[in-house]
C-alpha positions in Angstrom: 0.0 0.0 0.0 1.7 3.2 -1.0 1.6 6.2 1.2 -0.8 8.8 1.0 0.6 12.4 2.0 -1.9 15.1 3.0 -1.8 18.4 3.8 -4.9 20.4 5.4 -4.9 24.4 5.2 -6.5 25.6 8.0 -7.6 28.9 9.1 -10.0 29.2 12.4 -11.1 25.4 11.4 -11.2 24.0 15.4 -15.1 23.5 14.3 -14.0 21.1 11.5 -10.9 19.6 12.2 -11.5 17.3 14.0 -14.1 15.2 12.0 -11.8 16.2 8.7 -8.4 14.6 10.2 -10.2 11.7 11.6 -11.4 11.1 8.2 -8.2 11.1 6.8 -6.2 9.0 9.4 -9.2 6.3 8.8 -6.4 5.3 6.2 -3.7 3.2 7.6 -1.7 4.4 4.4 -2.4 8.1 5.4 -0.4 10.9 7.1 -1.3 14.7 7.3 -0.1 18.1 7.9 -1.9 20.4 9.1 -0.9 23.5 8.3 -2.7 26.4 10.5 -2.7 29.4 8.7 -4.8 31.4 11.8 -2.4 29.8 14.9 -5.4 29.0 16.5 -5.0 27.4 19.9 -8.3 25.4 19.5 -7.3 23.9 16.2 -3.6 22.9 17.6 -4.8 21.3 20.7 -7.0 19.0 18.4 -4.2 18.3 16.1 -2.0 17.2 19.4 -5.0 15.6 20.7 -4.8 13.3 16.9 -1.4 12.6 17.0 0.1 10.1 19.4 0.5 7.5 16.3 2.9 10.4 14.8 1.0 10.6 11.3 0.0 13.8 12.3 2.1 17.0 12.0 0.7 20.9 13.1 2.6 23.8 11.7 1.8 27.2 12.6 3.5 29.7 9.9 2.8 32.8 12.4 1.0 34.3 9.8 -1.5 34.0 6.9 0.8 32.7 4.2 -2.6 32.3 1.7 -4.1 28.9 0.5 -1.4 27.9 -2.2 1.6 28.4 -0.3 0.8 27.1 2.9 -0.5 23.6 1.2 2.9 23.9 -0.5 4.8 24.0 2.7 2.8 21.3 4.3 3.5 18.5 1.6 7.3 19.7 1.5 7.5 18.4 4.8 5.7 14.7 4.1 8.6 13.7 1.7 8.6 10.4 0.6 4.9 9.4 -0.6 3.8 7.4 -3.3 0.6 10.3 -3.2 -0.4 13.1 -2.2 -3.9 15.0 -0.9 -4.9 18.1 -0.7 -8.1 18.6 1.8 -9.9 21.1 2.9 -10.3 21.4 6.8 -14.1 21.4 6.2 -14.3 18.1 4.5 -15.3 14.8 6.4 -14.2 11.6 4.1 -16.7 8.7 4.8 -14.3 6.4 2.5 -10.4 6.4 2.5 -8.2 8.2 0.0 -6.8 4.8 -0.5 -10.3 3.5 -1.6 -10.3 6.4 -4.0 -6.9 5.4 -5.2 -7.9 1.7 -5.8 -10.8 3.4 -7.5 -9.1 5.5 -9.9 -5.6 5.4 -9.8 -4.4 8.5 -11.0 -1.3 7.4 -12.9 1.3 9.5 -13.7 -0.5 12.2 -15.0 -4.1 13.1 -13.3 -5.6 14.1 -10.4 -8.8 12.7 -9.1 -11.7 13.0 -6.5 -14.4 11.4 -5.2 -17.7 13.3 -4.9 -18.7 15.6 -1.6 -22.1 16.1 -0.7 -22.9 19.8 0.2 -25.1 20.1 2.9 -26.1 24.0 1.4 -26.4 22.1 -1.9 -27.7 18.8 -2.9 -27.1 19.1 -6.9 -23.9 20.2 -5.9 -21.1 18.7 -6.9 -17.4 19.0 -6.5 -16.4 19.7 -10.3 -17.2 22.5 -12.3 -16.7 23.5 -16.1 -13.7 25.5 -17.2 -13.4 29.2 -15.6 -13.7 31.7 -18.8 -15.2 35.1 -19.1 -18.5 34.1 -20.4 -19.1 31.7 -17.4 -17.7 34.4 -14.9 -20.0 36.7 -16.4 -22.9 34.6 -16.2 -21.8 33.5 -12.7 -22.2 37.4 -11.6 -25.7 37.4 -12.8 -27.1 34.0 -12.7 -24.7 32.6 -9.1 -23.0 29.3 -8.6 -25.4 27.9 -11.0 -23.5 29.0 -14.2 -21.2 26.4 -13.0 -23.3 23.3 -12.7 -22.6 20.0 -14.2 -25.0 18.1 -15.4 -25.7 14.8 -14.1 -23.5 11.9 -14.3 -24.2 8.0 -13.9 -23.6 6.5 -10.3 -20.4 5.1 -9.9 -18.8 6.3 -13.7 -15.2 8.1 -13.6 -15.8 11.3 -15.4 -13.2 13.3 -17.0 -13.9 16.9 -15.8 -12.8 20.4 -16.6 -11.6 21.4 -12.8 -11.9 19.9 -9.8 -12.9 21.9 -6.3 -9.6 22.0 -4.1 -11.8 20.7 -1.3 -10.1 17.2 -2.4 -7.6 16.5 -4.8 -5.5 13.5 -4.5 -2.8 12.8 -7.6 1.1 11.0 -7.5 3.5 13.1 -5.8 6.0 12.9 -8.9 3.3 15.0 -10.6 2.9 17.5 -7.8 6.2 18.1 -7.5 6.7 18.0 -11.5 3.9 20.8 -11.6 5.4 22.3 -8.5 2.6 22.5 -6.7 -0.1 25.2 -6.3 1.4 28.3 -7.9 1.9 30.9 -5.0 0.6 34.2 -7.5 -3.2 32.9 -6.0 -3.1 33.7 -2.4 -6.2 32.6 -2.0 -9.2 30.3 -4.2 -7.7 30.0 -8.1 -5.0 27.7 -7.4 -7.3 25.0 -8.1 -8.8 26.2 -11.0 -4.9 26.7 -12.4 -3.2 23.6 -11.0 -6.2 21.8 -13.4 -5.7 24.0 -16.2 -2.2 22.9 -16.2 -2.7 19.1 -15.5 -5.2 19.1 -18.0 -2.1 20.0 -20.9 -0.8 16.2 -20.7 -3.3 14.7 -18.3 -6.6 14.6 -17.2 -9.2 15.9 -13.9 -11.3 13.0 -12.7 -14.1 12.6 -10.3 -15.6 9.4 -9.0 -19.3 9.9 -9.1 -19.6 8.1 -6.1 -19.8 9.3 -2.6 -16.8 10.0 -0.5 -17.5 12.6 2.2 -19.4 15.8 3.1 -18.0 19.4 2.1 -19.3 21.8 4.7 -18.5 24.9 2.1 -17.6 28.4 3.1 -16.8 27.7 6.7 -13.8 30.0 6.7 -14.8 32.1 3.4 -17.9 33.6 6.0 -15.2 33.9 9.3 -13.0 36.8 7.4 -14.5 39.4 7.4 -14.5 40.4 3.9 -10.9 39.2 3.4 -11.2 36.4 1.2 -14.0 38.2 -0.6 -11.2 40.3 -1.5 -8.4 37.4 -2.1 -10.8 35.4 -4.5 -11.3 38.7 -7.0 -7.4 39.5 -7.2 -6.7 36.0 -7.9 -9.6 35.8 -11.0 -7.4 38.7 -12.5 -4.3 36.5 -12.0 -6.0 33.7 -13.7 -7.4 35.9 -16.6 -4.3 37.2 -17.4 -2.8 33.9 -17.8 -5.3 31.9 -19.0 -8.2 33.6 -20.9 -7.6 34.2 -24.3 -7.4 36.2 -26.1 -4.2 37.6 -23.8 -4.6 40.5 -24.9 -8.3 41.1 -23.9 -8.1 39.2 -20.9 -7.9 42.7 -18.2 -10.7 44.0 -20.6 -12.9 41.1 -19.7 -12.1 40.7 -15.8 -12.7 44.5 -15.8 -15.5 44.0 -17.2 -17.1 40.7 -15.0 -15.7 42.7 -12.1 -18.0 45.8 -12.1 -20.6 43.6 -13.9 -20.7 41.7 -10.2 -20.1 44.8 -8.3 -23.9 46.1 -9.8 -25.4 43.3 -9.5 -24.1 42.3 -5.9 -24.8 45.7 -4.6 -29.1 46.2 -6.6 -29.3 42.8 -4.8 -27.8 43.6 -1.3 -25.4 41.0 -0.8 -24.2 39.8 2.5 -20.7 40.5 2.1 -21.9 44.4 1.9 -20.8 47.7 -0.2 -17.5 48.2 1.7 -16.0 45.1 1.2 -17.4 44.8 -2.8 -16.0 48.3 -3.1 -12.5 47.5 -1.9 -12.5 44.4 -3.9 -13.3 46.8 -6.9 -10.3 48.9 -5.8 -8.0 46.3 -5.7 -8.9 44.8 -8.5 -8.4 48.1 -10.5 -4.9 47.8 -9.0 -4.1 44.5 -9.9 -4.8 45.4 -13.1 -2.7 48.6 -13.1 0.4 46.7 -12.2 -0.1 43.0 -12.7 1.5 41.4 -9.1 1.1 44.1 -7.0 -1.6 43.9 -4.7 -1.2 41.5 -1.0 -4.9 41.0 0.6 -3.2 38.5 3.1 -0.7 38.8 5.5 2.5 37.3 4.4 5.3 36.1 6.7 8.4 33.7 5.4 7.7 29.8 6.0 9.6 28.1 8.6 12.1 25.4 7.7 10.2 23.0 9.6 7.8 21.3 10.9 6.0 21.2 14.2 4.9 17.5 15.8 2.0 18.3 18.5 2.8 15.4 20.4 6.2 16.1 20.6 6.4 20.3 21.2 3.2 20.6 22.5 3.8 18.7 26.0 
């Protein structure tokens, strides 16, 4: 049984941890890092609480490093695996990423899932169409729905355009060929590029079978209007390097961005006008000069490692 390598991003996740890592160490083959990008004392004393069988690791960065490089410096640290998984802290696995593995062994060259249910969603599903300017734009008028899929068999393997970063499990000699999430995306988009970019000489499964529950949103509605912010810099980042033509591509995200900004604001979104106006603002930055604008806190990574069961005693 190869070794499965997992990394958890967490951020004010002591609600959700603890059903998420228990999920995960239901594997045998499994180890985890949980890397806590809040420091939270809740969510480390669960970690320690996990880890007496030492497949569990608890890193706290001292800052908010952002989604793509914290899950990058959680794997660094689980050298040595045949695989590796990228989980959300909100997700509770009900079958082993082994089991998905046996299912659909992703080879050298994909990345698969197995399907969450969403508890805010039942014809939700973890798997969405490709992210262009036509679907962003219907997405600001229409919601999530621009992005549904539409119904698969029970139990088929179905090539898919992107799959949600909730769970992704692929070989590590193809994460660290890719080289991970690219860092550019602080926050949500590093998904939708790692896919665009497996999908060049490989392929994005999902199991249309169950494998867990994906609460959704649980740290998204705990920021304050922070990774509102995050998630519409990081659509820029993605136009500009995937949306063609190149050319056009800050004309269009201009364009879906104040699109979303009417719309959100005639229809009183919960997120509110301040935050949708500074997401505006930065966005307009982003634009101006291309790598500019920090919504997170950054801080550099440690070199290593923290075992709860060893530094937490």
């Amino acid at each position: 049984m190869s070794e499965i390598a997992a990394v958890v991003v967490a951020h004010n996740s002591a609600d959700t941890i603890g059903a998420c890592l228990e999920g995960i160490l239901a594997d045998p083959a499994a180890r985890v890092c949980v890397v806590d990008n809040a420091g939270d004392a809740r969510t480390a004393a669960i970690c320690a609480a996990l880890a007496g069988d030492g497949r569990v690791d608890y890193l706290d960065p001292g800052a908010n490093l952002g989604y793509a490089r914290a899950a990058n410096l959680g794997l660094a640290g689980l050298a040595g695996a045949g695989y590796v998984a990228v989980v959300n802290p909100d997700v509770r696995l009900t079958r082993t990423l082994s089991d998905l593995i046996a299912v659909a062994d992703p080879g050298s060259r994909n990345v698969v899932a197995g399907r969450l249910a969403s508890p805010r969603d039942a014809r939700g599903v973890n798997a969405r169409p490709a992210t262009t300017f036509r679907r962003e734009a219907a997405k600001a008028l229409l919601g999530s729905r621009a992005y549904r899929l539409r119904p698969a068999p029970a139990g088929t393997i179905r090539p898919v355009d992107q799959l949600d970063g909730a769970l992704m499990v692929m070989s590590a000699s193809r994460w660290r060929e890719l080289g991970g999430f690219d860092e550019r995306f602080e926050l949500y988009y590093e998904d939708v590029d790692l896919c665009s970019r497996i999908r060049a000489n490989g392929a994005c499964l999902l199991v249309n079978a169950p494998w867990g529950e994906h609460v959704g949103g649980h740290s998204f509605q705990r920021s304050s209007g922070t990774a509102f912010v995050a998630q519409r810099v990081s659509r820029v980042r993605y136009a500009r390097q995937w949306w063609r033509p190149s050319i056009l591509s800050g004309a269009a995200v201009f364009g879906v961005t104040f699109l979303e900004l009417a719309v959100r604001s005639l229809t009183h979104q919960s997120e509110g006008q301040r935050t949708r106006t500074r997401a505006a603002r930065r966005v307009l930055a982003e634009l101006h000069k291309p790598g500019s604008q920090t919504v997170l806190i950054a801080a550099p990574p440690p070199t290593q490692t923290q075992t709860p069961g060893k530094n937490e005693r």
